[in-house]
C-alpha positions as CSV (number, residue, x, y, z in Angstrom):
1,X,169.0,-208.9,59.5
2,X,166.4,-210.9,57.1
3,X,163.7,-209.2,55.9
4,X,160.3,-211.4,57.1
5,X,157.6,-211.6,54.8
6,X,154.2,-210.5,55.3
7,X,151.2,-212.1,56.3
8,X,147.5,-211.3,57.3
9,X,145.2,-212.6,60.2
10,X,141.5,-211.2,59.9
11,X,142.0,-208.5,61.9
12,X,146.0,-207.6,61.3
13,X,148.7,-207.0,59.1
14,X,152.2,-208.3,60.5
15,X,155.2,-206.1,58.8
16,X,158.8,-206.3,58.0
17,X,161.1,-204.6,56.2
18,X,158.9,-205.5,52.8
19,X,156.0,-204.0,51.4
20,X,152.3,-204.8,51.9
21,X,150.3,-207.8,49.7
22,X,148.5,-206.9,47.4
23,X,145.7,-208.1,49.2
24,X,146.2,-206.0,51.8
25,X,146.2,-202.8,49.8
26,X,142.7,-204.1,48.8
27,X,141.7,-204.8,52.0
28,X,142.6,-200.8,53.0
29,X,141.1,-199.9,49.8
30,X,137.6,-201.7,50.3
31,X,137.2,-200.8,54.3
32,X,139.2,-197.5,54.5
33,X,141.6,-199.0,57.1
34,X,144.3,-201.4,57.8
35,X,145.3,-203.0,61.5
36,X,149.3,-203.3,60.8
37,X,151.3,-204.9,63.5
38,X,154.9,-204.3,64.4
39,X,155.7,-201.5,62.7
40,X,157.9,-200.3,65.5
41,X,160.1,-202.2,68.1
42,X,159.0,-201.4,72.1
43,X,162.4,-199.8,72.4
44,X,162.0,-197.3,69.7
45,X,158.2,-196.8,71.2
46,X,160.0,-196.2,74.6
47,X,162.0,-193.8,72.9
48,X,159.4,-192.0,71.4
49,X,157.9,-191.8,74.8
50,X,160.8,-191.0,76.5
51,X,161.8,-187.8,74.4
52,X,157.8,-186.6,74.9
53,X,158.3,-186.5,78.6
54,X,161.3,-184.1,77.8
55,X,159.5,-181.9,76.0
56,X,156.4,-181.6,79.0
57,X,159.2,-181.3,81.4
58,X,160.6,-178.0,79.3
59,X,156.6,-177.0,78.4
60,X,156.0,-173.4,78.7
61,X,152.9,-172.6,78.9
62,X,151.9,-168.8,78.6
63,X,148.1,-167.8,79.6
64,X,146.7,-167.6,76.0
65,X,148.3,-171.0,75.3
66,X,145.8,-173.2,78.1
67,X,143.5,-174.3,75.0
68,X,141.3,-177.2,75.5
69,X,140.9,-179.6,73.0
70,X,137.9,-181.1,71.9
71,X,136.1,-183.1,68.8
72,X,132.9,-182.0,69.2
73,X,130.6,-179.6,66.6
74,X,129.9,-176.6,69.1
75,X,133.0,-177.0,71.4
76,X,135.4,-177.1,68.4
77,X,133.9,-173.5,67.3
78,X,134.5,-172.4,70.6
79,X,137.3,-173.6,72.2
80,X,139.8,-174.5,69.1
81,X,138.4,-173.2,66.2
82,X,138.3,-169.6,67.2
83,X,141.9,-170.0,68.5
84,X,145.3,-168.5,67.0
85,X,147.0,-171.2,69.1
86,X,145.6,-173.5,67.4
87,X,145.4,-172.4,63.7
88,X,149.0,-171.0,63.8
89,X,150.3,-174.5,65.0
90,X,150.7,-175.8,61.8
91,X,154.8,-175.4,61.4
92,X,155.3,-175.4,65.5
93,X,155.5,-177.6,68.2
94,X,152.2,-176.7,70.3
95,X,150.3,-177.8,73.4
96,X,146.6,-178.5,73.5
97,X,145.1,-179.5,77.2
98,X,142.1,-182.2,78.1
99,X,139.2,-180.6,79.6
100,X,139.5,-179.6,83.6
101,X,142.8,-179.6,83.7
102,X,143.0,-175.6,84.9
103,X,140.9,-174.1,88.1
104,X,139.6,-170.8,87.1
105,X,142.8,-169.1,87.2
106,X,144.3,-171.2,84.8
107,X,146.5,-172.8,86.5
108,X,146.9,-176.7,86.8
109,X,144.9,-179.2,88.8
110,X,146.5,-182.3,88.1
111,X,150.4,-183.4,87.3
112,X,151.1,-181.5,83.8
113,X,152.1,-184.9,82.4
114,X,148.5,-186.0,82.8
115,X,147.1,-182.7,81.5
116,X,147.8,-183.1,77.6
117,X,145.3,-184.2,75.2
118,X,147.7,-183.9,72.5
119,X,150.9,-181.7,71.0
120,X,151.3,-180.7,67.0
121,X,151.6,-180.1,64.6
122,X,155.1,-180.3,63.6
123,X,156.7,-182.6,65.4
124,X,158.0,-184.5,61.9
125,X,160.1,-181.2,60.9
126,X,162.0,-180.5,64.5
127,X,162.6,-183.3,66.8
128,X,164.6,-185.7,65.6
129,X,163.5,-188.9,66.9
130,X,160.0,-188.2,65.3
131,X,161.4,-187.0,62.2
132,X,163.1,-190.7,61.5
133,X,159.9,-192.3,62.3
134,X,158.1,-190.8,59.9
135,X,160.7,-191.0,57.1
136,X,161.6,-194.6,57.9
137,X,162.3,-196.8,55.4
138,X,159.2,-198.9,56.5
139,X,156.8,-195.9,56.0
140,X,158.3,-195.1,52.7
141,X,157.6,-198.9,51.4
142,X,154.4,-198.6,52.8
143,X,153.5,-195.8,50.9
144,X,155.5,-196.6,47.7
145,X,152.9,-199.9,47.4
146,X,149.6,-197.8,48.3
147,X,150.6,-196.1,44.6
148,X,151.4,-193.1,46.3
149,X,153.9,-190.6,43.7
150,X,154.9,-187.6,45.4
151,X,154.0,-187.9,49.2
152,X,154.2,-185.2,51.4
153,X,154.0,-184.5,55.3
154,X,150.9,-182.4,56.4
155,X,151.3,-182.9,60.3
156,X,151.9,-185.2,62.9
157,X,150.9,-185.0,66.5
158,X,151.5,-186.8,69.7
159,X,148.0,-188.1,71.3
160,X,148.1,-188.7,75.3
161,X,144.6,-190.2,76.0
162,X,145.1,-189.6,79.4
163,X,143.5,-192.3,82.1
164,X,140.8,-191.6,83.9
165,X,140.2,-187.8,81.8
166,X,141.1,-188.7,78.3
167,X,138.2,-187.5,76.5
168,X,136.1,-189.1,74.1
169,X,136.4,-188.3,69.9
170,X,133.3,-188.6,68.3
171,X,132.8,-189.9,64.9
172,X,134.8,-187.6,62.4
173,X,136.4,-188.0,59.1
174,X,139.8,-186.6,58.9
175,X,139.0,-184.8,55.5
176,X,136.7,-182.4,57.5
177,X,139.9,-181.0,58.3
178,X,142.3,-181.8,55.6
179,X,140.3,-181.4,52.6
180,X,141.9,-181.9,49.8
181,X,140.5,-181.6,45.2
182,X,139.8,-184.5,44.6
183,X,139.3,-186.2,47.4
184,X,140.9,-189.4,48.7
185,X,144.7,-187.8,48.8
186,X,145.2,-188.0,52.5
187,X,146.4,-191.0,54.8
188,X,146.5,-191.1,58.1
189,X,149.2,-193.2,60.3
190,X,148.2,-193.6,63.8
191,X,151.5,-195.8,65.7
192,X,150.7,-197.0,69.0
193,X,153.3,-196.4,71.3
194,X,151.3,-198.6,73.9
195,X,148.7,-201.3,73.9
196,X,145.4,-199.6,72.4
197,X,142.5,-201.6,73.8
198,X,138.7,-201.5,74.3
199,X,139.2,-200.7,77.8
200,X,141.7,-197.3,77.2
201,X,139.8,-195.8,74.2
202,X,141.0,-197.6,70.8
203,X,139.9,-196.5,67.5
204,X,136.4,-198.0,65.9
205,X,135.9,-197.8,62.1
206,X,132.9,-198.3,60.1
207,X,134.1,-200.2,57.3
208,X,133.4,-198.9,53.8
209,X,132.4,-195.6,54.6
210,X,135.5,-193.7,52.3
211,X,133.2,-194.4,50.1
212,X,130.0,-191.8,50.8
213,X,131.9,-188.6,50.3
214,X,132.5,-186.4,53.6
215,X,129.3,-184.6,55.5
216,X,131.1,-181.4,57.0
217,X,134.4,-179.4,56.0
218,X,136.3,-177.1,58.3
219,X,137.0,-173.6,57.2
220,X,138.8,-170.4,57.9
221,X,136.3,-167.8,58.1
222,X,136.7,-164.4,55.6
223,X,139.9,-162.6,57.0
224,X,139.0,-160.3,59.9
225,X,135.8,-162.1,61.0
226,X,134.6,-163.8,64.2
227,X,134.7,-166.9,64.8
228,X,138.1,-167.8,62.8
229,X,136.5,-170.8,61.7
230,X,133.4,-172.2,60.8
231,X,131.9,-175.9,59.2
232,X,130.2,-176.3,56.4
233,X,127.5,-179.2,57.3
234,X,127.2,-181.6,60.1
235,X,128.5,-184.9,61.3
236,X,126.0,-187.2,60.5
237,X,124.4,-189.3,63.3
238,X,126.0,-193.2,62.9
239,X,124.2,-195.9,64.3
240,X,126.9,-197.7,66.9
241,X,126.1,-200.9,65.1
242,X,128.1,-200.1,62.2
243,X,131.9,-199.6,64.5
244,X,134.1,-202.2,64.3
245,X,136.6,-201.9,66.8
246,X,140.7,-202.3,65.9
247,X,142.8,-202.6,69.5
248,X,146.5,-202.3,67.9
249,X,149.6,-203.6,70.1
250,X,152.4,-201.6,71.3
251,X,154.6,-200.8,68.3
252,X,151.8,-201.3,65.9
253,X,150.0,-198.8,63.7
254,X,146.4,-198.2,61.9
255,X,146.5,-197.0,58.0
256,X,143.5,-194.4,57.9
257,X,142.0,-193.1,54.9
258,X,140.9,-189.6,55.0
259,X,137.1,-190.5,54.3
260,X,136.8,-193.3,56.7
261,X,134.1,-192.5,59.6
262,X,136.0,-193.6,63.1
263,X,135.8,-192.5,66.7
264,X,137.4,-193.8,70.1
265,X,135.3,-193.7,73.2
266,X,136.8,-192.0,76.2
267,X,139.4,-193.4,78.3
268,X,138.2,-194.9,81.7
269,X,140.7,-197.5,82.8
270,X,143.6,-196.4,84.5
271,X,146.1,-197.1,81.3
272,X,147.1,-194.2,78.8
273,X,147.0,-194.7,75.5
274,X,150.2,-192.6,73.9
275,X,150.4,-192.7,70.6
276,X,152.5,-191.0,67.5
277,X,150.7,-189.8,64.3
278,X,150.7,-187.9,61.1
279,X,149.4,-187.3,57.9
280,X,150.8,-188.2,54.3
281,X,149.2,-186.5,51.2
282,X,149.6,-187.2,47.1
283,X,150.9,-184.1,46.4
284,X,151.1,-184.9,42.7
285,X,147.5,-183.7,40.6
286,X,146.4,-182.9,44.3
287,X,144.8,-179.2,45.3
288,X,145.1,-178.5,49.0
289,X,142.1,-176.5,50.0
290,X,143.5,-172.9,50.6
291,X,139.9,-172.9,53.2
292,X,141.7,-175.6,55.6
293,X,142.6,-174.0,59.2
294,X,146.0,-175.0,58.9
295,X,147.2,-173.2,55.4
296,X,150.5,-173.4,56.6
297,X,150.9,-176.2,54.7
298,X,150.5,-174.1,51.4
299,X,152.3,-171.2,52.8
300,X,155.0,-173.8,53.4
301,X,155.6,-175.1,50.4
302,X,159.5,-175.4,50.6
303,X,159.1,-177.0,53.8
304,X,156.6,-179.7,52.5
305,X,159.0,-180.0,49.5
306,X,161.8,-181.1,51.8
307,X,159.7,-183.2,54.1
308,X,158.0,-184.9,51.2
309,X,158.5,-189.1,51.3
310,X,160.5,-191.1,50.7
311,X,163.3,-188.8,51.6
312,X,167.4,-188.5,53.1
313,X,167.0,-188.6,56.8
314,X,170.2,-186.5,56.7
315,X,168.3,-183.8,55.1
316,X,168.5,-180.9,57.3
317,X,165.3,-178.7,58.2
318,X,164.9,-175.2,56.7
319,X,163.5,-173.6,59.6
320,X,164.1,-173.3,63.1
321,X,161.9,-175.2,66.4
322,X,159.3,-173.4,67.6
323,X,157.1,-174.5,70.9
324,X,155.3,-171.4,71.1
């Protein structure tokens, strides 16, 4: 099969089987983002999709597990910060739930398929499918031309955005949570495994705003104290002037720099919004914050070695699947 070259509209990348322009690693490197179209085939997104309703179908869910997942300051603190679910998840396959899913016996109001906000955060070490997607040769061009020396894996996750409930995420910048010395080491890369419009909750960027530093960080509290986490600073308030919105196609993807300020409003049509996506650090001169929530990822360290990009897809895992 030929290998297309690239070119750019205004709002999107198209990719082949090459590498990005180098105007388009500008164009990431001025606004903090990059539209890319294509990256994935709709069979492979159907396949994606396909093995995900597998894994709901076999979802366990025991009583301490029903942990609702949300984005905002005060909720985070209570409902996923102070959680062992949720900062043990970082080397096992784990369920997190949109809001009024449960009654108040915890059991489940609507179809489980449509109570998921999202599962991580390790899907890129144990299933399979995921695994190739995120070690494809496309990613590992892609990341080859951002200058990128020794890439490594932090997590991936699997985002519902359920119609009708799927919940709102307010303005954030990813390295509140993945904070890295210096800064500026972590990429985000957000595949949409269906159409991602205005009307199902895309994601809005403001353009150029990598560049102001971070407002807040995420951090595990002293060992043995209450809550488990805590943030130092606030999200700032962002005028909604400043979001740009970037709907991405089935099979296409969103480069995200770790600094970039982006939301997506909630979902209100009745159209999910399914999507596949992890995070890629420079390992190489790069100090992962031993404060982060998920230190797994230090703990780890073989596991990141062997999950590191680019990378033998015939590689096999060091450690077993966990879902619990």
């Amino acid at each position: 099969m030929g290998q297309p070259s690239f070119y750019s509209s205004s709002q999107t990348v198209f990719i082949g089987m090459d590498v990005l322009t180098d105007q388009d690693v500008q164009k990431y490197r001025d606004e903090g983002y990059l539209v890319l179209d294509g990256l994935l085939s709709p069979e492979e997104c159907d396949a994606l999709r396909d093995r995900m309703s597998e894994i709901i179908e076999g979802m366990d869910v025991p009583e301490h597990c029903r942990t609702q997942f949300s984005t905002d300051h005060d909720e985070q603190l209570k409902k996923q910060g102070n959680a062992d679910y949720f900062i043990t998840s970082g080397d096992k396959i784990r369920f997190f739930f949109e809001k009024g899913v449960f009654d108040d016996k915890g059991e489940f109001i609507v179809p489980r398929e449509h109570s998921l906000n999202k599962i991580g955060h390790a899907l890129h070490a144990y299933e399979p499918l995921f695994k190739a997607v995120t070690h494809s040769p496309k990613i590992q061009n892609l990341v080859k031309k951002l200058g990128l020396i020794a890439p490594v894996i932090l997590q991936s996750m699997y985002i519902f955005k359920q119609p009708g409930i799927g919940g709102e995420v307010t303005p954030h910048q990813d390295a509140t949570f993945l904070y890295t010395q210096p800064l500026g080491r972590v990429m985000g890369v957000w595949i949409a495994l269906e159409d991602a419009t205005l009307e199902n909750g895309c994601l809005w960027f403001i353009p150029g705003s990598h560049h102001d530093g971070i407002s807040r960080r995420m951090v595990r509290t002293p060992k043995g104290s209450f809550p488990l986490t805590d943030f130092i600073g606030r999200e700032k308030n962002y005028d909604d002037k400043l979001f740009v919105p970037g709907p991405v196609k089935k099979g296409g993807a969103v480069l995200i720099h770790g600094e970039v300020v982006h939301r997506s409003a909630a979902n209100t049509s009745d159209a999910s919004r399914h999507v596949y996506t992890f995070h890629i650090m420079e390992s190489q001169s790069t100090v992962w914050s031993p404060e982060n929530c998920e230190s797994v990822f230090v703990s780890q360290a073989t596991t990141i070695r062997r999950a590191a990009l680019p990378v033998p897809l015939h590689l096999k895992t060091e450690i077993r699947p966990k879902q619990t």
